[in-house]
N, C-alpha and C positions, 0 to 999 in steps of 0.2 A: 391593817387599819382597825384600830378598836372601837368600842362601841363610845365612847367620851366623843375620840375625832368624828365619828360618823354622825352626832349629833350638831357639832361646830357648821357639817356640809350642811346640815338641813335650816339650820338657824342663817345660813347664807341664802337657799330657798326660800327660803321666808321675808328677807330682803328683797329678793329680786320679784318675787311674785305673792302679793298677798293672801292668795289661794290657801297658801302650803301651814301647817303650823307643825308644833312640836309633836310627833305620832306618838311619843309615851302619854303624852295627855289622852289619848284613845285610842280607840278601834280605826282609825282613818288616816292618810294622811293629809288631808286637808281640815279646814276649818267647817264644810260642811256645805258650803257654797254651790258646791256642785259635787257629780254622785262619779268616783273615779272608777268605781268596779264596771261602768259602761263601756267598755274596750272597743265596742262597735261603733263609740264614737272617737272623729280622726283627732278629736281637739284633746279629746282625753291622752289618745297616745303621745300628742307633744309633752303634754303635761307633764307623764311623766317617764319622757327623755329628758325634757328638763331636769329632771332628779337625775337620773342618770348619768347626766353630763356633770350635773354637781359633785355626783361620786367620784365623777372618774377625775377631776380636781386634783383627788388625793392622790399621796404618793402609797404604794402598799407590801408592806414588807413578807403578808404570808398572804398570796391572789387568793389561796382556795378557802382561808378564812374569812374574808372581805364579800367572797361571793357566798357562803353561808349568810354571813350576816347580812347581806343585801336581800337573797331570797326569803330570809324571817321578816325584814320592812314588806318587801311584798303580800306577803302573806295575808296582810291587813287589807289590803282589797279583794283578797280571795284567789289570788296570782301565783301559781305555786310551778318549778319548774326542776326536773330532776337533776339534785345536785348534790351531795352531801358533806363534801370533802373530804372524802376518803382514796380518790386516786389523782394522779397528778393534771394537771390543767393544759391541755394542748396549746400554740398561739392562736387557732382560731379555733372556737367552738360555736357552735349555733344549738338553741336548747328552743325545744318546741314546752309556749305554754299552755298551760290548764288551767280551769277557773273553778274555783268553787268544787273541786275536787272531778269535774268532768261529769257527763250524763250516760247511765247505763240504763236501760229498759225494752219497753218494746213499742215499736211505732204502729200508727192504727191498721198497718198492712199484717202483724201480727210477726213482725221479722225483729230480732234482737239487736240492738245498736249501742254502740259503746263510742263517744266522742269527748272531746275539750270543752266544754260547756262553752266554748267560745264562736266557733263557727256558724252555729243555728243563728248566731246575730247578726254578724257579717256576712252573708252571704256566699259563705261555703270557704273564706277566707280564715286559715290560724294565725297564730299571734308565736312571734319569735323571739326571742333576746338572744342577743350576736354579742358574742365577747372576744376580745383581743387582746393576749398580756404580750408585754412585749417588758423587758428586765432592762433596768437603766445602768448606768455607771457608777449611782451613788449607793452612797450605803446610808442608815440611821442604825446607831450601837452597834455596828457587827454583820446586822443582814443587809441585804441588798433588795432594793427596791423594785418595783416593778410600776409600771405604767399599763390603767387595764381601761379602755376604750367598750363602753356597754351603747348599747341602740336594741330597741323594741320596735318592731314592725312588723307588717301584714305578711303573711305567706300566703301561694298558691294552694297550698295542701289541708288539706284540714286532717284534724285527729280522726282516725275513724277508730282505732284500736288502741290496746294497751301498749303493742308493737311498737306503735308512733310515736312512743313516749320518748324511745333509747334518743344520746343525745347523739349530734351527728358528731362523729371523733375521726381523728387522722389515723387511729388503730384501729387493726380488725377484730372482730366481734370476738373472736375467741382469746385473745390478747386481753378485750378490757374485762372477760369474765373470770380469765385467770389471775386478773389484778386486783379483781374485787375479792376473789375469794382469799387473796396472801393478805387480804388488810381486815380481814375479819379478826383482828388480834384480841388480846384480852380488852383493850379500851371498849372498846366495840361490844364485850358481852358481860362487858360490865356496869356498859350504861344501860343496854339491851335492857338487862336485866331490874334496871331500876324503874323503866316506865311500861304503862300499860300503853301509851300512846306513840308509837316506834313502827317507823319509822319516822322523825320528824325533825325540822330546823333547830330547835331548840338543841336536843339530844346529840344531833350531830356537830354542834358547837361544845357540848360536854368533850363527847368522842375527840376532837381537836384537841382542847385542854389537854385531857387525860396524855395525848400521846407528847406533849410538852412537859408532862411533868407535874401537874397543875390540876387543882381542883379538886373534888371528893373521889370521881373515880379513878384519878391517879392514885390517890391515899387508901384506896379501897383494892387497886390492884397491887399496888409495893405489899400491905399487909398479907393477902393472899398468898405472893410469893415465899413472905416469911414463915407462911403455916407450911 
């Protein structure tokens, strides 16, 4: 799903609920009407499941690019959740979020705490996004589509660590650390290497490009090879 189609889903949000407007117009994705980075309210989370639902509308020919670009739309309300697309996508995943980059300090007990910026609202409750791809029979030019099923909702658990970040996967821990480490390839430290602000949504949609063939840090890695 590219960033043209992903605009068309939001312009259909915008039909169905006047809330919603076009998010390249700003920092939000509504019109203002109301404040969506409040998670701890329930009316907010329909909201946006409704975007959600929008999304999942589409049909999507590369899931792990579609959920890049889904978590850079979030980002705008300060929503951010560990994804990069760098390793392959399970059929079910569940990703714990974080807000506003999460809260580190010390509480007046003088004891160090590290949480999701989300829980202190809700009442000890985190904030989840559940995702589902499941691969169809059709194809658009050559690849094969997938159908991805997203829902955000309450968790029992709150963040208390960094630990609580990992996402929940159907592989074991030593599995997805030796998966991350084979895909540190050159795309990877070539964009690395381009930003001061890394790791991040943007960056890792370079990172995707690059390993298609595509964009500057591709043209940056072919040249490289030929020194």
């Amino acid at each position: 799903m590219d960033y043209n189609r992903l605009n068309k889903v939001l312009s259909f949000i915008k039909e169905a609920n006047s809330t919603y407007t076009d998010p390249d117009a700003g920092h939000s994705l509504t019109s203002g009407s109301y404040a969506p980075f409040q998670v701890e309210d329930e009316e907010n989370i329909e909201r946006l499941n409704k975007f959600l639902r929008a999304f999942s509308t589409e049909r999507h020919c590369d899931p792990k690019q579609s959920l890049v670009l889904l978590r850079t739309k979030l980002n705008t309300i300060g929503l951010d959740f560990p994804y990069d697309g760098r390793r392959p996508l399970s059929a079910k995943e569940v990703f714990n979020m974080t807000q506003f980059g999460g809260r580190q300090g010390m509480n007046d007990k003088g004891e160090m705490f590290a949480d999701d910026g989300i829980s202190h609202r809700t009442g000890g409750k985190g904030l989840e996004l559940h995702v589902e791809t499941t691969p169809l029979d059709t194809e658009n030019e050559g690849e094969k589509q997938h159908y991805m099923m997203l829902k955000m909702m309450y968790s029992s658990s709150p963040i208390n660590s960094v630990g609580d970040l990992e996402p929940k996967l159907s592989v074991a821990p030593d599995s997805f650390k030796k998966k991350v480490n084979e895909e540190k390839d050159a795309c990877y430290h070539a964009v690395k290497a381009s930003y001061d602000d890394f790791p991040s949504a943007y960056a890792s949609g370079q990172i995707a490009q690059c390993r298609k063939g595509k964009g500057w840090a591709a043209k940056k890695v072919r040249n490289k090879n030929k020194d």
